[in-house]
C-alpha beads as a LAMMPS data file, in Angstrom:
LAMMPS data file: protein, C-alpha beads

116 atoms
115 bonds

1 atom types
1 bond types

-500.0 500.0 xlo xhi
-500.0 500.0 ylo yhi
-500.0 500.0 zlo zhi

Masses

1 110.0

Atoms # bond

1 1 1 87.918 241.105 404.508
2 1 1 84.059 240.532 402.819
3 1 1 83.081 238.487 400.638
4 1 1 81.582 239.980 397.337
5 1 1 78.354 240.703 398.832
6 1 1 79.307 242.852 402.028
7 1 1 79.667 239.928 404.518
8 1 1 81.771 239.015 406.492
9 1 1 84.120 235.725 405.745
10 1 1 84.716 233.177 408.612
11 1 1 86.480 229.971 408.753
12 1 1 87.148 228.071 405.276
13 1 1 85.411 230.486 403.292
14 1 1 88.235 233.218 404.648
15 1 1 91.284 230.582 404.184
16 1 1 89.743 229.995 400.717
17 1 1 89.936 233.717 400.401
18 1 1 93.262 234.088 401.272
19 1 1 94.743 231.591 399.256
20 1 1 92.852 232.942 395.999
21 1 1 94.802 236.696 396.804
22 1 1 97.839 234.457 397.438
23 1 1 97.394 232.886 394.009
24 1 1 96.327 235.636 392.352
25 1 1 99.398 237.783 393.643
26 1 1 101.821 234.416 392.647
27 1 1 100.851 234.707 388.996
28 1 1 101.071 238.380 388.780
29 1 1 104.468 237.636 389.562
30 1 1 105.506 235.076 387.582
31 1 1 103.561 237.215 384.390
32 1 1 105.467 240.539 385.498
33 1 1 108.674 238.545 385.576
34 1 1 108.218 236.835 382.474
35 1 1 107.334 239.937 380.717
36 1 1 110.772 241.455 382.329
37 1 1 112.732 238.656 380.553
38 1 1 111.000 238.852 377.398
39 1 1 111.250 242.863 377.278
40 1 1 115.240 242.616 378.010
41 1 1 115.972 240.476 374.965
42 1 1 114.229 242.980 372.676
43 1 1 117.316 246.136 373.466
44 1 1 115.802 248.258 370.819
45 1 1 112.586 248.914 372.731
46 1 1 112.070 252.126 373.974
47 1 1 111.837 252.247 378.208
48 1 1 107.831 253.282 377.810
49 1 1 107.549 250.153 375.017
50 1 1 109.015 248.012 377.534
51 1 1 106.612 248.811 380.452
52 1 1 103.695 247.948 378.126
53 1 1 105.406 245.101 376.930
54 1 1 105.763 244.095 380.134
55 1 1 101.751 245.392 381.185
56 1 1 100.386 243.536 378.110
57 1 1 102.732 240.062 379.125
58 1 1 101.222 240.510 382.787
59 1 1 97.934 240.559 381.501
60 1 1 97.501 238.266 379.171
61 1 1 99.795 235.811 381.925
62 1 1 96.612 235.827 384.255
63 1 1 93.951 235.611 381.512
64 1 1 95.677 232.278 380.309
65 1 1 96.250 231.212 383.718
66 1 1 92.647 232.073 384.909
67 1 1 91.580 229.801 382.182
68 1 1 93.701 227.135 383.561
69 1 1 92.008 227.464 386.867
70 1 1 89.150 227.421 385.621
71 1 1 89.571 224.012 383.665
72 1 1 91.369 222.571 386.471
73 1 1 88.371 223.238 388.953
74 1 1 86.069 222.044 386.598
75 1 1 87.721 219.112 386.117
76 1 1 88.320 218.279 389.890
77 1 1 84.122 218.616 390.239
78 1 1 84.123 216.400 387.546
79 1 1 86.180 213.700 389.204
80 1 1 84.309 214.453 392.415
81 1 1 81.396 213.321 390.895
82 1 1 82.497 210.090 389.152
83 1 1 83.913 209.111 392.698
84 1 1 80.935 209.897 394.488
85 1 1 79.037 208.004 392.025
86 1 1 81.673 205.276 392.139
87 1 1 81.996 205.200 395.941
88 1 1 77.774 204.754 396.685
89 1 1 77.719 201.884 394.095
90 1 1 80.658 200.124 395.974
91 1 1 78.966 200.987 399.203
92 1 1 75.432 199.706 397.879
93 1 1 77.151 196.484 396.951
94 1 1 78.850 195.917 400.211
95 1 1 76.003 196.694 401.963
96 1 1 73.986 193.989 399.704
97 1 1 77.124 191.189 399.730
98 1 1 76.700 191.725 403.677
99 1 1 73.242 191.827 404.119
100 1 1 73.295 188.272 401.693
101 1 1 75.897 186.757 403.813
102 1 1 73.810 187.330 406.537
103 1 1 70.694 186.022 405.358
104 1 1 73.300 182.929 404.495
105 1 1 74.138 182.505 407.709
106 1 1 70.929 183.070 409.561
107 1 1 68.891 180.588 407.209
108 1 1 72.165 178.198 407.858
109 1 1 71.635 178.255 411.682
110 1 1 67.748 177.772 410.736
111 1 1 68.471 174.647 408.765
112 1 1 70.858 173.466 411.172
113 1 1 68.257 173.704 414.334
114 1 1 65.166 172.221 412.638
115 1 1 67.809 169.148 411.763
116 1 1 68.716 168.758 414.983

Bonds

1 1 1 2
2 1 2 3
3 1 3 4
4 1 4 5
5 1 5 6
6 1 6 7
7 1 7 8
8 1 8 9
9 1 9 10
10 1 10 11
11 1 11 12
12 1 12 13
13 1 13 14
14 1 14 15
15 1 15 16
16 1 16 17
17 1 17 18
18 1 18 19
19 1 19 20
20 1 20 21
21 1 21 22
22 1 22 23
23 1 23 24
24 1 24 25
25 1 25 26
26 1 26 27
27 1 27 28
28 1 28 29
29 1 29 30
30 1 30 31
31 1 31 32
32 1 32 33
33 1 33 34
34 1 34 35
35 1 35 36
36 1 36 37
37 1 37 38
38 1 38 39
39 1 39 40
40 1 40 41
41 1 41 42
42 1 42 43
43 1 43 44
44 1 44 45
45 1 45 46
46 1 46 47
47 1 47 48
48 1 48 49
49 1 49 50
50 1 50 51
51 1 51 52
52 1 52 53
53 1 53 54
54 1 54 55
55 1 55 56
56 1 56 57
57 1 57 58
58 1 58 59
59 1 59 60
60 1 60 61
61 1 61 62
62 1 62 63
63 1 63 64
64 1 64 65
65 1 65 66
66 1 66 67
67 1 67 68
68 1 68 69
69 1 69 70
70 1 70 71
71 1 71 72
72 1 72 73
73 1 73 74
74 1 74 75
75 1 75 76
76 1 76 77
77 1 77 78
78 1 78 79
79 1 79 80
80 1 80 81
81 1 81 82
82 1 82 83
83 1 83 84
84 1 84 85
85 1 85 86
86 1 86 87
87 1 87 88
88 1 88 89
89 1 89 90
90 1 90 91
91 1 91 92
92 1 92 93
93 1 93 94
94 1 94 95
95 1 95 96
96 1 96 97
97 1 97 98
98 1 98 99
99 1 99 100
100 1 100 101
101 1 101 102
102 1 102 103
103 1 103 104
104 1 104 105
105 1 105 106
106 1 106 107
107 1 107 108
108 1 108 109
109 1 109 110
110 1 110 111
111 1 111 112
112 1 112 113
113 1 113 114
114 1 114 115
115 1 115 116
């Protein structure tokens, strides 16, 4: 397998690879089948009005469910971002809650010593 421009895929980028086929292949499926169920209740189509039936069910199956990827993975970056975002400010506040408590407790110990 290569990637789109002549490389070679290793690692991730090949599992990602694979899975996209795998998807792709799924959907064909489930648009070719669909299309078979839809052509069967029509009995007054002709055998060569079913197959394009079934062609044109098939492809406009993947175009709607391309689409849907495509929302989906734009919505997952999305939501990626917001947590990112989400996940520094909660780590910048920690960070400032325990850098406070320790200031607390070193000017506690301070006090503590010079009034002893």
């Amino acid at each position: 397998m290569t990637a789109e421009d002549g490389g070679e895929l290793e690692g991730p980028a090949l599992v990602r690879e694979i899975e996209g086929h795998l998807l792709l292949a799924a959907a064909r499926q489930e648009g070719r089948t669909a299309g078979a169920r839809l052509a069967s209740r029509l009995g007054w189509l002709t055998d060569t009005q079913r197959e394009d039936l079934e062609a044109q069910f098939e492809a406009e199956y993947l175009t709607l469910a391309r689409a849907s990827w495509h929302r989906t993975a734009e919505r997952a970056e999305e939501l990626r971002r917001d947590y990112e975002f989400r996940y520094r400010t909660l780590r910048t506040r920690l960070l400032a809650c325990l850098l406070l408590g320790c200031a607390v407790l070193a000017g506690s110990a301070l006090v503590l010593s010079v009034a002893v």
